[in-house]
ZATORRO-824882 format. One record per atom (N, C-alpha, C): residue number from 1; residue in three letters; x, y, z; atom name. Coordinates in Angstrom, 3 decimals, padded with zeros to 6 digits. Layout:
BEGIN
R     n   res          x          y          z   atom
R   NUM   ala          X          Y          Z     CA
...
//
This chain:
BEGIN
R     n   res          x          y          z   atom
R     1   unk    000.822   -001.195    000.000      N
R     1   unk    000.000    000.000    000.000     CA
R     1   unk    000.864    001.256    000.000      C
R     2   unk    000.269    002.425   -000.506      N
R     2   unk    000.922    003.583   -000.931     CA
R     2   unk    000.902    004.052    000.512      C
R     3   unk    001.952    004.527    000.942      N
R     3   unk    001.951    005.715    002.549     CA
R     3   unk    001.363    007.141    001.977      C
R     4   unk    000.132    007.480    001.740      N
R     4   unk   -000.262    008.613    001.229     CA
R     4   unk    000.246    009.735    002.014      C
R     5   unk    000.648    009.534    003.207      N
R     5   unk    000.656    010.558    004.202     CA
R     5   unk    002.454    011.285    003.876      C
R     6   unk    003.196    010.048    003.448      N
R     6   unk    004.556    010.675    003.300     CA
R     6   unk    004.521    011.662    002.119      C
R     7   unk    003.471    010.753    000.687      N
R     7   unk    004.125    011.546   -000.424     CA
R     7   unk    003.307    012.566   -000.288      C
R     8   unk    002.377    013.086    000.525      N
R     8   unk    001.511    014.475    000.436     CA
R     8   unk    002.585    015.417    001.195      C
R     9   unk    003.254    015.004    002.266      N
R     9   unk    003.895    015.933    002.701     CA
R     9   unk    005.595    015.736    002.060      C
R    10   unk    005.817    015.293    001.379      N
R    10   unk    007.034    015.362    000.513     CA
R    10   unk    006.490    016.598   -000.671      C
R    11   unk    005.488    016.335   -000.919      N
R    11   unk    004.518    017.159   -002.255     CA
R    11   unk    004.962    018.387   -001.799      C
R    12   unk    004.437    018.776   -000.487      N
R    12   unk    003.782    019.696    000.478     CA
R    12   unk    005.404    020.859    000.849      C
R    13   unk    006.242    019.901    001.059      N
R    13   unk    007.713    020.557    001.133     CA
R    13   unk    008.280    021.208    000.372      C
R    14   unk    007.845    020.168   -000.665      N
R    14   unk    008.704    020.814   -002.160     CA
R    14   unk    008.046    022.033   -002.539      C
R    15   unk    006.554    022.267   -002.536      N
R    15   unk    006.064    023.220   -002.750     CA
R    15   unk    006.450    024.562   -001.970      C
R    16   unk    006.459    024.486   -000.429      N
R    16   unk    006.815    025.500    000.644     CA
R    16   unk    008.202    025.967    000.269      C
R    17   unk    009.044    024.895    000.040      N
R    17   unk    010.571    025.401    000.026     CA
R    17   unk    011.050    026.288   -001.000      C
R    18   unk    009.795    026.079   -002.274      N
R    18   unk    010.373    026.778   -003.407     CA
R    18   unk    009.344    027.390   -003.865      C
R    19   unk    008.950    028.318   -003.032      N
R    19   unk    007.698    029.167   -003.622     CA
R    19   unk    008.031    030.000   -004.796      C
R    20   unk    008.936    030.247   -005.303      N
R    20   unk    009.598    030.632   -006.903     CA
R    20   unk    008.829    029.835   -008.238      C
R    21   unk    008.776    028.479   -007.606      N
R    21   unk    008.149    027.797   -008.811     CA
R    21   unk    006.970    028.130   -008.866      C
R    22   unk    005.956    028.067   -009.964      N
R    22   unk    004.712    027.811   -009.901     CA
R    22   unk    004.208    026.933   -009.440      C
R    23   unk    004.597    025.267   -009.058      N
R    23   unk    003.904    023.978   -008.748     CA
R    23   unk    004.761    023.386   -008.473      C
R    24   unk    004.083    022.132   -008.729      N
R    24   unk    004.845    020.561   -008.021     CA
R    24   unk    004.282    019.990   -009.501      C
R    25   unk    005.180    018.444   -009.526      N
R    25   unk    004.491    018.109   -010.634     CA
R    25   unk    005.242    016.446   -010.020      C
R    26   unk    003.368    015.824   -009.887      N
R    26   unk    004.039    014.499   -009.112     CA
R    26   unk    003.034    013.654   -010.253      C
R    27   unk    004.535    012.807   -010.288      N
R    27   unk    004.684    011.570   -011.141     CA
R    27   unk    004.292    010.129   -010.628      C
R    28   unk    004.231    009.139   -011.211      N
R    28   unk    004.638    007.977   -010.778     CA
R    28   unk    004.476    007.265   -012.315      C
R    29   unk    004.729    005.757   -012.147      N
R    29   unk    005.308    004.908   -013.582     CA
R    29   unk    004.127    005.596   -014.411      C
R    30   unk    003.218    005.306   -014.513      N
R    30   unk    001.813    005.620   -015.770     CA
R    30   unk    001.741    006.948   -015.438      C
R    31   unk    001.626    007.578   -014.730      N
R    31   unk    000.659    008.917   -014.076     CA
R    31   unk   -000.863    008.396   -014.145      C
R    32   unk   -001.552    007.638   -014.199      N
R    32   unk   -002.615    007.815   -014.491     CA
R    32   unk   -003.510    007.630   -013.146      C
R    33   unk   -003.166    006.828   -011.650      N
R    33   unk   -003.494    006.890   -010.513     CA
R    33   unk   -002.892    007.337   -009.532      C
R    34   unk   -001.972    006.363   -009.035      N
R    34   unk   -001.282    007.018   -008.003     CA
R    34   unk   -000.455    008.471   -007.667      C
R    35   unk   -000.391    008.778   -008.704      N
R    35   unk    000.354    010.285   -008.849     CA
R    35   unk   -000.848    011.205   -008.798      C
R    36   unk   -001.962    010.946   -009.315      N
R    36   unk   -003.387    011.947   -009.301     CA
R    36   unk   -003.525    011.721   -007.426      C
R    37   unk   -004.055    010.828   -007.699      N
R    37   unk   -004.100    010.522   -005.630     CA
R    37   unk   -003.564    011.530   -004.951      C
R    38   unk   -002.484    011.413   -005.209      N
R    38   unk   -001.397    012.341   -004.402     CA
R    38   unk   -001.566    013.568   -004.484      C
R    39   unk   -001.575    013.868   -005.914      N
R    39   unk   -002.296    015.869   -005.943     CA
R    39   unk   -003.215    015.656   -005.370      C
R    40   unk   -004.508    015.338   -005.339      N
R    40   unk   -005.803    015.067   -004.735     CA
R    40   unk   -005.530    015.491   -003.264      C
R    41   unk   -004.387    014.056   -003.008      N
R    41   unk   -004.767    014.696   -001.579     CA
R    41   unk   -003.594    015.696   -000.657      C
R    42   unk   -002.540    015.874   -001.633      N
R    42   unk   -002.246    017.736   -001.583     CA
R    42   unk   -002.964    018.973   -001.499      C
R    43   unk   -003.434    019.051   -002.395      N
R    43   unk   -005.099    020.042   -002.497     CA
R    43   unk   -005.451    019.897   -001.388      C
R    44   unk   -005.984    018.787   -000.857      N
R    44   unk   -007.006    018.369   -000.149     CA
R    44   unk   -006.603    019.137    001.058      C
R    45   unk   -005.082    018.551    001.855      N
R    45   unk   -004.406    019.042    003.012     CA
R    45   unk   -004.314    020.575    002.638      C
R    46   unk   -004.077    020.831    001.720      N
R    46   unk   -004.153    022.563    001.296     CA
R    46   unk   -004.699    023.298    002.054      C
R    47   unk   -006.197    022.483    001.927      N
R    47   unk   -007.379    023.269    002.425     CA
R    47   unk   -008.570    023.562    001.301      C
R    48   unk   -008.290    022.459    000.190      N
R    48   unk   -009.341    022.308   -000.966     CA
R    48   unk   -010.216    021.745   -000.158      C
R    49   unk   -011.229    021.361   -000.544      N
R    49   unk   -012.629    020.451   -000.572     CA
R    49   unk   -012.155    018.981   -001.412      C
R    50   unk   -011.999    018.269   -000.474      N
R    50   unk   -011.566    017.216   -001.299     CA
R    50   unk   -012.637    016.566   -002.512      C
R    51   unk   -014.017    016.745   -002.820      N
R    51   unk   -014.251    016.890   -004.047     CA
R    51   unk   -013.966    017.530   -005.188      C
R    52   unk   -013.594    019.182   -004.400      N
R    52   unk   -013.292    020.062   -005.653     CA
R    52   unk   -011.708    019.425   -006.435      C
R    53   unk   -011.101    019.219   -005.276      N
R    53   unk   -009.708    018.726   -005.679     CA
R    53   unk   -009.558    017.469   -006.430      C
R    54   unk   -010.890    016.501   -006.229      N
R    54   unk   -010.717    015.324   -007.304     CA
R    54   unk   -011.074    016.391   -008.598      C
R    55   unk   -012.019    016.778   -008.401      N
R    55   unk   -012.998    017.258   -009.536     CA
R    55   unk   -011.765    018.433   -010.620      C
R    56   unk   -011.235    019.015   -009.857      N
R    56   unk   -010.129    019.526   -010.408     CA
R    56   unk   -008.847    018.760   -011.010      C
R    57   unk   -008.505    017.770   -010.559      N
R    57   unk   -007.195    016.591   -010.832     CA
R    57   unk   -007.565    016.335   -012.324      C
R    58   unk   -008.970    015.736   -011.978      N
R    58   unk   -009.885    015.323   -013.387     CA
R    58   unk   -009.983    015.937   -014.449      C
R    59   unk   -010.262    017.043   -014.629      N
R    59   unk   -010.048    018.015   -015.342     CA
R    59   unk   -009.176    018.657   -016.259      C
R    60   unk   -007.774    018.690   -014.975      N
R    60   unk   -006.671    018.855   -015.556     CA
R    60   unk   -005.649    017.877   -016.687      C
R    61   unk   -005.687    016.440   -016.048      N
R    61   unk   -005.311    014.929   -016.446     CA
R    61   unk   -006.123    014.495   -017.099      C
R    62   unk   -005.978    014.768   -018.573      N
R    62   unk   -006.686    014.153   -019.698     CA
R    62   unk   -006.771    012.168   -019.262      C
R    63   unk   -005.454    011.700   -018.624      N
R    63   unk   -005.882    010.074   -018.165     CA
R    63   unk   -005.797    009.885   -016.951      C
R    64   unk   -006.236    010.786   -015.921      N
R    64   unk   -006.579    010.658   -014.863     CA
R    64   unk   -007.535    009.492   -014.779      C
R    65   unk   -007.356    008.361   -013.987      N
R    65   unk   -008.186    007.942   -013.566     CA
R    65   unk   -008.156    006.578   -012.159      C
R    66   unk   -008.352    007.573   -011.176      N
R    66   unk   -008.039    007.295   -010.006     CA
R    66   unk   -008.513    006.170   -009.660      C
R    67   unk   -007.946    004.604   -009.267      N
R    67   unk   -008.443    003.886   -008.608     CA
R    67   unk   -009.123    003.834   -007.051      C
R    68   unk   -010.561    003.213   -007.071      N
R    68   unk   -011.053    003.225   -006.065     CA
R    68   unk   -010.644    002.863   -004.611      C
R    69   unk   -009.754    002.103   -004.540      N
R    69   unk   -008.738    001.864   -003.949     CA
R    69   unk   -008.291    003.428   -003.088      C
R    70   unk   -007.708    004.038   -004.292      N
R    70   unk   -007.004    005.029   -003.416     CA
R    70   unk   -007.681    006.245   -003.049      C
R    71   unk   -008.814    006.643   -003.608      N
R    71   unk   -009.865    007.108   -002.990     CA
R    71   unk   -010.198    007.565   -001.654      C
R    72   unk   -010.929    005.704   -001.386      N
R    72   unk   -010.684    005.696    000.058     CA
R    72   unk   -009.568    005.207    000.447      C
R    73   unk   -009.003    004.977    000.703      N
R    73   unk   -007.314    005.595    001.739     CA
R    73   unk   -007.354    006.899    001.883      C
R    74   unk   -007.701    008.109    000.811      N
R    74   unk   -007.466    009.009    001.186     CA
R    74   unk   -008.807    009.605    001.848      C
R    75   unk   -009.739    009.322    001.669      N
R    75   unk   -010.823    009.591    002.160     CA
R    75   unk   -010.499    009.201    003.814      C
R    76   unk   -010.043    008.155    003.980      N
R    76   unk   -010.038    007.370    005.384     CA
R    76   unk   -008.945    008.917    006.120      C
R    77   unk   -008.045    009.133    005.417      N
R    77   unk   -007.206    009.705    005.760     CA
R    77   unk   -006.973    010.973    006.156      C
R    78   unk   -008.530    011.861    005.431      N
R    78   unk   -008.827    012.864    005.881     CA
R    78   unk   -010.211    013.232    006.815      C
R    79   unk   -010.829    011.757    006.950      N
R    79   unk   -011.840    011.444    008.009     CA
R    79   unk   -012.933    012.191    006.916      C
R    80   unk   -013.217    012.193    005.709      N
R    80   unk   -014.503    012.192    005.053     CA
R    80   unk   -014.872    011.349    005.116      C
R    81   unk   -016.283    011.120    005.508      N
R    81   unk   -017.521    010.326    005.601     CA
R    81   unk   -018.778    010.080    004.374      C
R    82   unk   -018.590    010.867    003.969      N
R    82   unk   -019.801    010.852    002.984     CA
R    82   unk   -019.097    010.535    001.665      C
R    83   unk   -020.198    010.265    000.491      N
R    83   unk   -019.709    008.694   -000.272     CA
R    83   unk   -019.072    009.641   -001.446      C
//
């Protein structure tokens, strides 16, 4: 299982340390889940709405497409309840 909690705040560092850049830009082998996850739940810790922040990932990532799986983990992870 993915430690969501490390790579949000690895995300979260890189972003603080180098406020010069415009972004972060997180990868993994495909991009197409686990790397969305992770923005998701960057945003999320931000202080997004963790819908707006899927709803936004989606948007942006023409092959976004987040397994349910990691969803909830992150759902679990930010104590959202509702479906």
């Amino acid at each position: 299982l993915i430690d969501y909690s490390t790579y949000i705040f690895k995300a979260r560092d890189v972003y603080h340390w180098h406020p010069q850049y415009a972004g972060v830009v997180i990868v993994c082998h495909a991009g197409i889940s686990r790397s969305n996850a992770i923005a998701v739940g960057l945003l999320t810790y931000e202080g997004m709405n963790f819908y707006d922040a899927l709803e936004l990932v989606k948007s942006k990532v023409y092959i976004c497409n987040i397994e349910p799986v990691h969803i909830r983990r992150l759902k679990q992870l930010f104590g959202i309840t509702r479906p």
